[in-house]
C-alpha positions in Angstrom: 4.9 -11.2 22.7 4.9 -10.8 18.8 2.1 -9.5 16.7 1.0 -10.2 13.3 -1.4 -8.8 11.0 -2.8 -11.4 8.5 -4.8 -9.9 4.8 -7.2 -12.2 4.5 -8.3 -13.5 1.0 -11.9 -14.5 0.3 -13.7 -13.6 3.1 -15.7 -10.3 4.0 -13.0 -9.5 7.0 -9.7 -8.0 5.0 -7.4 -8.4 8.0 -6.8 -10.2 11.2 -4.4 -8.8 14.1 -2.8 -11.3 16.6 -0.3 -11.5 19.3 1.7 -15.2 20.1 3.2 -15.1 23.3 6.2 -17.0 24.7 4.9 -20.0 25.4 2.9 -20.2 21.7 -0.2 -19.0 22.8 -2.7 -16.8 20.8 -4.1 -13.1 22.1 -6.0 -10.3 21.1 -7.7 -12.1 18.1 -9.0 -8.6 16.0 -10.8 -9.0 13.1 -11.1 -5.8 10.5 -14.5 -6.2 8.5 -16.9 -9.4 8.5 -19.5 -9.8 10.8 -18.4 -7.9 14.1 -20.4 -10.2 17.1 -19.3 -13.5 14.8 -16.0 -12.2 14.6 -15.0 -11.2 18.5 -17.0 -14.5 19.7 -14.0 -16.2 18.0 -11.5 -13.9 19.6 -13.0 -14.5 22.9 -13.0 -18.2 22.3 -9.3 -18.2 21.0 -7.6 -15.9 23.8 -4.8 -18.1 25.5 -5.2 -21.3 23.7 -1.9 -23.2 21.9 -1.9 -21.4 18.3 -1.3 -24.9 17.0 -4.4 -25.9 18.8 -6.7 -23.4 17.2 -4.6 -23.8 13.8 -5.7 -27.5 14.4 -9.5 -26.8 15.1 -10.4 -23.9 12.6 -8.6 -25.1 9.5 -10.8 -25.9 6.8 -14.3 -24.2 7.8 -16.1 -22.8 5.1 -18.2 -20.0 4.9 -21.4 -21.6 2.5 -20.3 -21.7 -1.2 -16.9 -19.9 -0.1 -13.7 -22.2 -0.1 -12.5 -20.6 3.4 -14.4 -18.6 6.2 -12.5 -16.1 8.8 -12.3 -19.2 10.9 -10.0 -20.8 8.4 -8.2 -17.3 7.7 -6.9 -17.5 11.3 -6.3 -21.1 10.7 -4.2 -19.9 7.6 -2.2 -16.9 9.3 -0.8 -19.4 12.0 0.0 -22.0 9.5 2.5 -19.0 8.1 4.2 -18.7 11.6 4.1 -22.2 13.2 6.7 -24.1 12.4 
C-alpha cells in the first residue's frame, strides 16, 4: 500500500492523506481542516473504490464561488499519481 499526502490549494482543508493499494484502490481518505462530518462522509464513501473511479466522479465540483471544492482536491491528488 502507498500513501500520499496531497496540499490542497483553494479550499478550507490544507491537506488530504491517502493510501492506493495494489490493485488501485483508494483507503483511509483523511482530510486536515474543512468541514469535519462533510469531509469523513467522503472518506467513507471513497474507501475501496478504483482511484480512477473516484478521480472520474469528483473532478470538477465546486465549492459556490470557489473554482474547486475538497471533492475536486481529491479528484486533483489522484490525477498526480494515476497514470
Amino acid at each position: 500500500m502507498q500513501h500520499h499526502t496531497y496540499q490542497t490549494q483553494g479550499t478550507c482543508s490544507v491537506q488530504i492523506d491517502f493510501d492506493i493499494d495494489d490493485q488501485g484502490r483508494i483507503h483511509n481518505v483523511q482530510y486536515l481542516g474543512g468541514c469535519d462530518g462533510n469531509l469523513q462522509g467522503i472518506g467513507r464513501l471513497v474507501e475501496g473504490m478504483p482511484a480512477a473511479e473516484v478521480r472520474d466522479r469528483l473532478a470538477g465540483i465546486r465549492c459556490g464561488w470557489k473554482d474547486t471544492s475538497c471533492p475536486d482536491q481529491l479528484a486533483q491528488a489522484l490525477n498526480e499519481i494515476l497514470p
